[in-house]
C-alpha positions as CSV (number, residue, x, y, z in Angstrom):
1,X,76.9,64.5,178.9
2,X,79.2,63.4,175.7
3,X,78.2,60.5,173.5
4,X,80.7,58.7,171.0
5,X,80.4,58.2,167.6
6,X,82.4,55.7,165.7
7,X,82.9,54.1,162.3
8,X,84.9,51.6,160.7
9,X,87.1,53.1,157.0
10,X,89.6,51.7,155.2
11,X,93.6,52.4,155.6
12,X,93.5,55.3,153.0
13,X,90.5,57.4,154.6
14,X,92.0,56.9,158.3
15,X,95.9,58.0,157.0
16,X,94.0,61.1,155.2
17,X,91.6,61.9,158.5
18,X,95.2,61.5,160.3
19,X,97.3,63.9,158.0
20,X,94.5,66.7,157.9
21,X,94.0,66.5,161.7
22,X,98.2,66.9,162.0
23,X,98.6,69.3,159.9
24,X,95.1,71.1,161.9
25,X,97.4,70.5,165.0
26,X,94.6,68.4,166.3
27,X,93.8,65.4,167.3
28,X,91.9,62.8,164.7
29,X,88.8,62.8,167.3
30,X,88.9,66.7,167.9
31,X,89.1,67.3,163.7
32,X,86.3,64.8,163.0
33,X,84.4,66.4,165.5
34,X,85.0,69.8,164.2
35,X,84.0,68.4,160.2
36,X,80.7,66.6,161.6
37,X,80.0,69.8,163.2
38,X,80.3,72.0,160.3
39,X,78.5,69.6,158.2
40,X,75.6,69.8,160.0
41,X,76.0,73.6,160.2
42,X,76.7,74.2,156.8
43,X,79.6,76.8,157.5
44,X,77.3,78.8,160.0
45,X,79.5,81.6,160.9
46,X,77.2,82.2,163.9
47,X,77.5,78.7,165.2
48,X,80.9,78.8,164.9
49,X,81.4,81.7,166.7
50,X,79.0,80.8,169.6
51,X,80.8,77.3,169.9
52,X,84.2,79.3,169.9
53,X,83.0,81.8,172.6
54,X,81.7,79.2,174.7
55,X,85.3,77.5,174.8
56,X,87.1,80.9,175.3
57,X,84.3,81.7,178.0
58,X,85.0,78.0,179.7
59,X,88.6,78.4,179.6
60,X,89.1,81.9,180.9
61,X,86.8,81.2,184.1
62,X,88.9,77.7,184.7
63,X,92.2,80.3,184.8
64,X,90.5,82.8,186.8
65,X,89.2,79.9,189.2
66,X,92.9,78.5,189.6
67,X,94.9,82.4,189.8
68,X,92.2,82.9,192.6
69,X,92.8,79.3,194.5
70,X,96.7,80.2,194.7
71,X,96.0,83.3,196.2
72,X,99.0,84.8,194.8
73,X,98.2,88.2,193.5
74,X,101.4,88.5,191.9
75,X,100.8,85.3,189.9
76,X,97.2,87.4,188.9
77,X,99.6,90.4,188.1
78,X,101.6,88.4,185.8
79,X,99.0,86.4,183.7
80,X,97.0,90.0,183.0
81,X,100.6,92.1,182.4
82,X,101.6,88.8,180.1
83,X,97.5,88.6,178.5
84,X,97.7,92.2,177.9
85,X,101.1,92.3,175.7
86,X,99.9,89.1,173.7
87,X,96.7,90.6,173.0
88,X,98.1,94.1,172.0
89,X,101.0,92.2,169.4
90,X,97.9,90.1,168.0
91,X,95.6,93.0,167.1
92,X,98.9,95.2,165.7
93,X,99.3,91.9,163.0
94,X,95.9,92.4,162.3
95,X,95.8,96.4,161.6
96,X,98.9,95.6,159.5
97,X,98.2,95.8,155.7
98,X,98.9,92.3,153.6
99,X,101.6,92.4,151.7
100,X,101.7,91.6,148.5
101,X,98.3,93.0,147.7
C-alpha cells in the first residue's frame, strides 16, 4: 500500500526540488522520495543497499516473468548474451585505475 505526502513551498524551493531532481534524471516525486528517505536513514549504507536490492530483485523477476510468457527462447538468449556483455564492460570501468590520481 503507498500513501502520499504533500506540502505546499514557495516558487524558489519548488524550481530548486525541480533542477536537482533533472539534473538526478528523476522525477520531482521520485527525488523527494529518495531525500525523505535518507533523512530518516541518516545515510545508512545498509538501508540503501537493501532498498536498491529489493528494486533490482523486483525488476529482474518482472523480465524473467515476461521472457518466459513469450516463450521465445531466443528472445531469453538474447537478453542474457546482451546482460552478460553490459555487465562484463561495467565491471572492466571499474577495475580501471582513476586517472588523474
Amino acid at each position: 500500500m503507498r500513501f502520499a505526502l504533500q506540502c505546499y513551498v514557495d516558487e524558489d524551493l519548488h524550481e530548486a526540488v525541480k533542477a536537482a531532481a533533472d539534473v538526478a534524471h528523476m522525477s520531482v516525486s521520485q527525488w523527494l522520495k529518495q531525500v525523505v528517505i535518507g533523512t530518516l536513514e541518516g545515510g545508512d549504507e545498509a538501508a540503501f543497499r537493501d532498498r536498491l536490492m529489493s528494486h533490482v530483485l523486483f525488476a529482474s523477476t518482472g523480465v524473467e516473468g515476461l521472457l518466459i510468457a513469450l516463450d521465445n527462447k531466443d528472445n531469453r538468449t538474447r537478453v542474457q548474451v546482451a546482460h552478460g556483455k553490459r555487465l562484463q564492460e561495467y565491471r572492466e570501468r571499474l577495475a580501471r585505475p582513476k586517472q588523474g590520481g
